[in-house]
N, C-alpha and C positions, 0 to 999 in steps of 0.2 A: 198549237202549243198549249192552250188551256188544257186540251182532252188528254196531252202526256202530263202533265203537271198533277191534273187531278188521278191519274193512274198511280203515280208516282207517292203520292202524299197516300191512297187507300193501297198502293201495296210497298211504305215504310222499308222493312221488312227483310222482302225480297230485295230489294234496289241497295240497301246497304248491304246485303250477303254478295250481292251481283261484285260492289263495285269491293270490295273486301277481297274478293277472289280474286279479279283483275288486279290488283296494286300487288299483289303475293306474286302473281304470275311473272311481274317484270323481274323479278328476286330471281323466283325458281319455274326458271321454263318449262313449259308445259315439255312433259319424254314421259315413259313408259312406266315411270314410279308412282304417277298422277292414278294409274288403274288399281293402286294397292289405297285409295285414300276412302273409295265409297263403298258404305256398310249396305249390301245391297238386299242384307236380309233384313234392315233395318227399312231402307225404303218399301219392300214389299208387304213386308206388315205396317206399318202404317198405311201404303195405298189401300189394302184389304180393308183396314179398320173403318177408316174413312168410307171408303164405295158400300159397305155392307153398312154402315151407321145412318148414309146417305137414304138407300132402299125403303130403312126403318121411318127416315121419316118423312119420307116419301106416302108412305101408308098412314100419315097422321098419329101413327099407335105413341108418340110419347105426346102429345096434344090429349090424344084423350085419356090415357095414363094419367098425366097431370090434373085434368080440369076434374074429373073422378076424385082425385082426392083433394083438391083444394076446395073442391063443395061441399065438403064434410066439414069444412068449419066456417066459424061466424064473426070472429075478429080480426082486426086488422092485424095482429100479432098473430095470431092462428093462421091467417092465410099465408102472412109471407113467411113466418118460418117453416109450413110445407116447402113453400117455394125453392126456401135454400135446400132443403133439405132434399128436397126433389136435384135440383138444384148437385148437390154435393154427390149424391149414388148417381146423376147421370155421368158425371166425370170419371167417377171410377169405371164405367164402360165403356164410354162413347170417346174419350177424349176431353182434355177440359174444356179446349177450342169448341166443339161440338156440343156441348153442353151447353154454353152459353148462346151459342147460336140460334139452340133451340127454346131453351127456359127464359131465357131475357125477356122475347117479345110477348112470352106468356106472362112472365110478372107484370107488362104494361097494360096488357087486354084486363087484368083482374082490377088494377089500380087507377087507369082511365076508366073502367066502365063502371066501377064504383066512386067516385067521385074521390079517389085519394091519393091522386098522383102527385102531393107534397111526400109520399115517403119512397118514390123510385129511385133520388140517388143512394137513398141507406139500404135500399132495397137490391138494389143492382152493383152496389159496394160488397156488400156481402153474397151475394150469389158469385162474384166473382173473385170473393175469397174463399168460397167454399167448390170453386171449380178449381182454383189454384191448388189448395192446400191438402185437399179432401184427396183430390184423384191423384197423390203420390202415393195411394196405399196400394196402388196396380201398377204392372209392370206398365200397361198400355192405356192407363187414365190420363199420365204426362207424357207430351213426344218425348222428350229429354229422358225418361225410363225408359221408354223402349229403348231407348237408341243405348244407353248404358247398361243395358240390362243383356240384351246381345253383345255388345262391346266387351264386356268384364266376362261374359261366360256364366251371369252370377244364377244361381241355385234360387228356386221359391224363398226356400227357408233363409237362404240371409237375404233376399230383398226385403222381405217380409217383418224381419226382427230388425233391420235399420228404419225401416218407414213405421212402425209403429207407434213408439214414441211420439214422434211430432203429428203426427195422424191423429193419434189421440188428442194431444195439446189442442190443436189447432181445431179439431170437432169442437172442444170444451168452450174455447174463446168464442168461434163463431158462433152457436149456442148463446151464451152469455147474452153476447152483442145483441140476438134478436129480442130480450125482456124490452129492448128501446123502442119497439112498436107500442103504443099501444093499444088498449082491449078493448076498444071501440067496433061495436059492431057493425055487420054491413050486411049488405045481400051479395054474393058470387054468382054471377050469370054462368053458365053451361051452355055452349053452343053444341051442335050438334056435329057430331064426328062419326063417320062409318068406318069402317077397318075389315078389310078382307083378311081372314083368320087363316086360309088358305095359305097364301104368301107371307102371312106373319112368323106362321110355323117355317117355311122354308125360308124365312132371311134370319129367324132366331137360328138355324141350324148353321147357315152359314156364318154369322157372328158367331158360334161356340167355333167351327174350324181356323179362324182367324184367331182367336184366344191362342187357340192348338198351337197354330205358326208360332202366337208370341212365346209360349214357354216352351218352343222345341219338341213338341210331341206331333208335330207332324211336321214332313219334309215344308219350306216354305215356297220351294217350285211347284210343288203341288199343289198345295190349300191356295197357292193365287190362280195357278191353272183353275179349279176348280172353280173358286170366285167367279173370276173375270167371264165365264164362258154362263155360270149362270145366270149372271147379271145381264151379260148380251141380250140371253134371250127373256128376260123377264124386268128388269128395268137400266134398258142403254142411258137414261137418265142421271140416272146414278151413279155411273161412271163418271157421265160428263162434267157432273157437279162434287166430285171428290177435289177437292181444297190444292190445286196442282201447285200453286202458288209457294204451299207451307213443305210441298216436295223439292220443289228448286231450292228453295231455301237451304233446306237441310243438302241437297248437294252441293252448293256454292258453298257453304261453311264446311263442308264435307274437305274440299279444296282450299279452302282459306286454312283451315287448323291443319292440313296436313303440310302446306307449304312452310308455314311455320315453327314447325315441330324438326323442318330440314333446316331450319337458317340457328347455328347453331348459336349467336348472343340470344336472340328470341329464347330460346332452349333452358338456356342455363340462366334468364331471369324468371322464367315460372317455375323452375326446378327450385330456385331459392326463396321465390315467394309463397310457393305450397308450404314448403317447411316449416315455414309456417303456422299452418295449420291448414287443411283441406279445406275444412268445412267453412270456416271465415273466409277464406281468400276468394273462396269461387262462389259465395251469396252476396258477398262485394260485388264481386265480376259482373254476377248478373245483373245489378244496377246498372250499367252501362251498358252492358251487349245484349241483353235478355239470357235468359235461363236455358234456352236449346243451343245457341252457338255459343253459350259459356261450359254446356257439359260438353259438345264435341272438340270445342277449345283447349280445355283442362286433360281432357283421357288424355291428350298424348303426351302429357306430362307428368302423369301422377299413377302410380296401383294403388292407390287410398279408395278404392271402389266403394266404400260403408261411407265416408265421408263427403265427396265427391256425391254422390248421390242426394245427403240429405241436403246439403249444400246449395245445390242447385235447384229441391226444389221450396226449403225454407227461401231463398233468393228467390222467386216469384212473388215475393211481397218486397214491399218497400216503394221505388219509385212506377209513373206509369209504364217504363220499357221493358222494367223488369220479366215481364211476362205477354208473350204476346196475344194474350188472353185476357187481360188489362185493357191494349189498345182494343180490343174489337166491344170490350164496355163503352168504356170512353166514345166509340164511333156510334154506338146502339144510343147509348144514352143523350148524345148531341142531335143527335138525328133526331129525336122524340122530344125533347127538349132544348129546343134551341135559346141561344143566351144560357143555357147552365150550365157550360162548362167550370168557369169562374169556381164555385159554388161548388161543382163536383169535386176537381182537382182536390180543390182545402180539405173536405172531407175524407176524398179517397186516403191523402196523404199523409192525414193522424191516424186514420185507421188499422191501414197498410202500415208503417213506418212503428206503430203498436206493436204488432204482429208480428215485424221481423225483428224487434229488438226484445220481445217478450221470448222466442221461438230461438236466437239465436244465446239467448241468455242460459235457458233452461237447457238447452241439449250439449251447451259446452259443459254447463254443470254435471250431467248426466256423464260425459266424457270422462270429466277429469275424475269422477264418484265409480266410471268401470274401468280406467286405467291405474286405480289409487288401489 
């Protein structure tokens, strides 16, 4: 009972998408309209993204990527705004999830082995607001863009002119935030890291076909064909450690927002609360549901595709649900420092909570200044 309990509490998540689907199913019995609910070009680029991001670090190369350039500097400002920074460009390729997975346990190895692990919760506040906020400026830095970005049909050019804005805002703030280091020097240890340049080149290759899937320049039966059989034979590892958990997920919500898009009061109170306005209603939302099962929630109720987007991922700040890219700080950060939870929360909370009223402020203003 412990060992389901403790599954159940590290996979959150999943277990509310699970039981979300279940309670819809009693509504609308599972029959043959259930095969029109899952975006399956959306789960196979993500799987790709994921097993190919896997590979990469598999090879060490963002380890030594990182520690390369965090030895270049001397202060404790200097190191951790690489960090974020490092930090903010892995989410725009890796995934935000991904990102933090990977740069988290580097900001502690810099911070523990320098003697200055009082600045890991601001340290890890911010690297995972700059995973959150940063990597809305790619289709495939947020699950919730992928999955909208195939959904809507949308064009480079307008994901690209809606996510700028707050992409920019949001670099600026986080930026800001890191002057609160400060310029206290240190020494940056460098462990040593090898990288076989071989397979780097051929998992970089396969990370650009997985791109390809994402903006529709290659079929996406193919580029996962292609994927999955090179990875068989060059790292089956890789596979087995792509994130299957954050896949169910997006299916279970796949079924939950589609059952509910059939129950027709459900229907015509999101149809009334959008009217709202998109972009509020559905960074609301994600306070509660988080930001992936508030964009698959929302599409089937809205063509606000522009708003709707930014919505969802300005909605990754605020509370810790909001983004499940939050819990997995939160989980990193308790884990390393136990007893600071307490201590993290209050911080996260002014931060965060900043962020999306500073982010939610400014782009309604920009709204109502390109609708006027």
């Amino acid at each position: 009972m412990h060992t389901i309990r403790s599954w159940c509490r590290a996979n959150a998540m999943l277990v509310i998408s699970l039981l979300a689907a279940a309670a819809t199913a009693f509504f609308v019995p599972p029959d043959s309209a259930y095969l029109g609910y899952y975006d399956l070009k959306t789960l196979a680029c993500l799987f790709c993204v994921l097993a190919v991001v896997g590979a990469l670090r598999d090879l060490h190369i963002f380890s030594a990527l990182s520690q390369r350039m965090v030895h270049t500097f001397s202060t404790v400002r200097g190191v951790c705004t690489a960090l974020v920074v490092i930090t903010m460009f892995g989410s725009m390729l890796l995934t935000n999830d991904t990102a933090l997975l990977t740069f988290l346990p580097l900001g502690w190895f810099v911070l523990s082995s320098t003697g200055q692990e009082k600045h890991t919760a601001l340290l890890f506040i911010l690297q995972n607001c700059a995973a959150n906020l940063c990597g809305m400026i790619t289709p495939f830095g947020n699950p919730q863009n992928l999955y909208l970005f195939s959904y809507y049909g949308l064009s480079a050019k307008m994901f690209f002119s809606a996510m700028l804005p707050p992409f920019i805002l949001s670099t600026v703030l986080i930026l800001l935030c890191c002057l609160v280091f400060p310029k206290e020097q240190l020494s940056v240890p460098e462990a040593q890291v090898t990288v076989d340049s071989r397979r780097a080149v051929i998992y970089g290759g396969l990370f650009c076909l997985a791109v390809a899937m994402v903006l529709r320049l290659v079929p996406y039966i193919l580029g996962l064909a292609v994927i999955v059989l090179a990875l068989w034979f060059l790292d089956r590892h890789a596979l087995k450690s792509v994130d299957w958990g954050l896949l169910a997920t997006f299916a279970a919500f796949f079924t939950f927002s589609g059952n509910l898009a059939r129950m027709e009061p459900v229907r015509m109170l999101f149809v009334r609360l959008l009217s709202h306005g998109t972009m509020l209603i559905s960074a609301l939302t994600c306070q509660i549901i988080s930001n992936v099962p508030a964009a698959i929630l929302l599409s089937r109720f809205t063509q606000d595709a522009r708003g709707l987007l930014v919505g969802v991922n300005i909605g990754g700040a605020g509370t810790l649900v909001a983004s499940l890219a939050s819990l997995i700080t939160f989980r990193e950060y308790t884990r390393r420092v136990p007893g600071g939870a307490k201590h993290f929360l209050i911080l996260f909370s002014a931060i965060s909570f900043a962020f999306l009223t500073v982010l939610l402020a400014a782009m309604s203003l920009l709204g109502r200044a390109a609708g006027a």
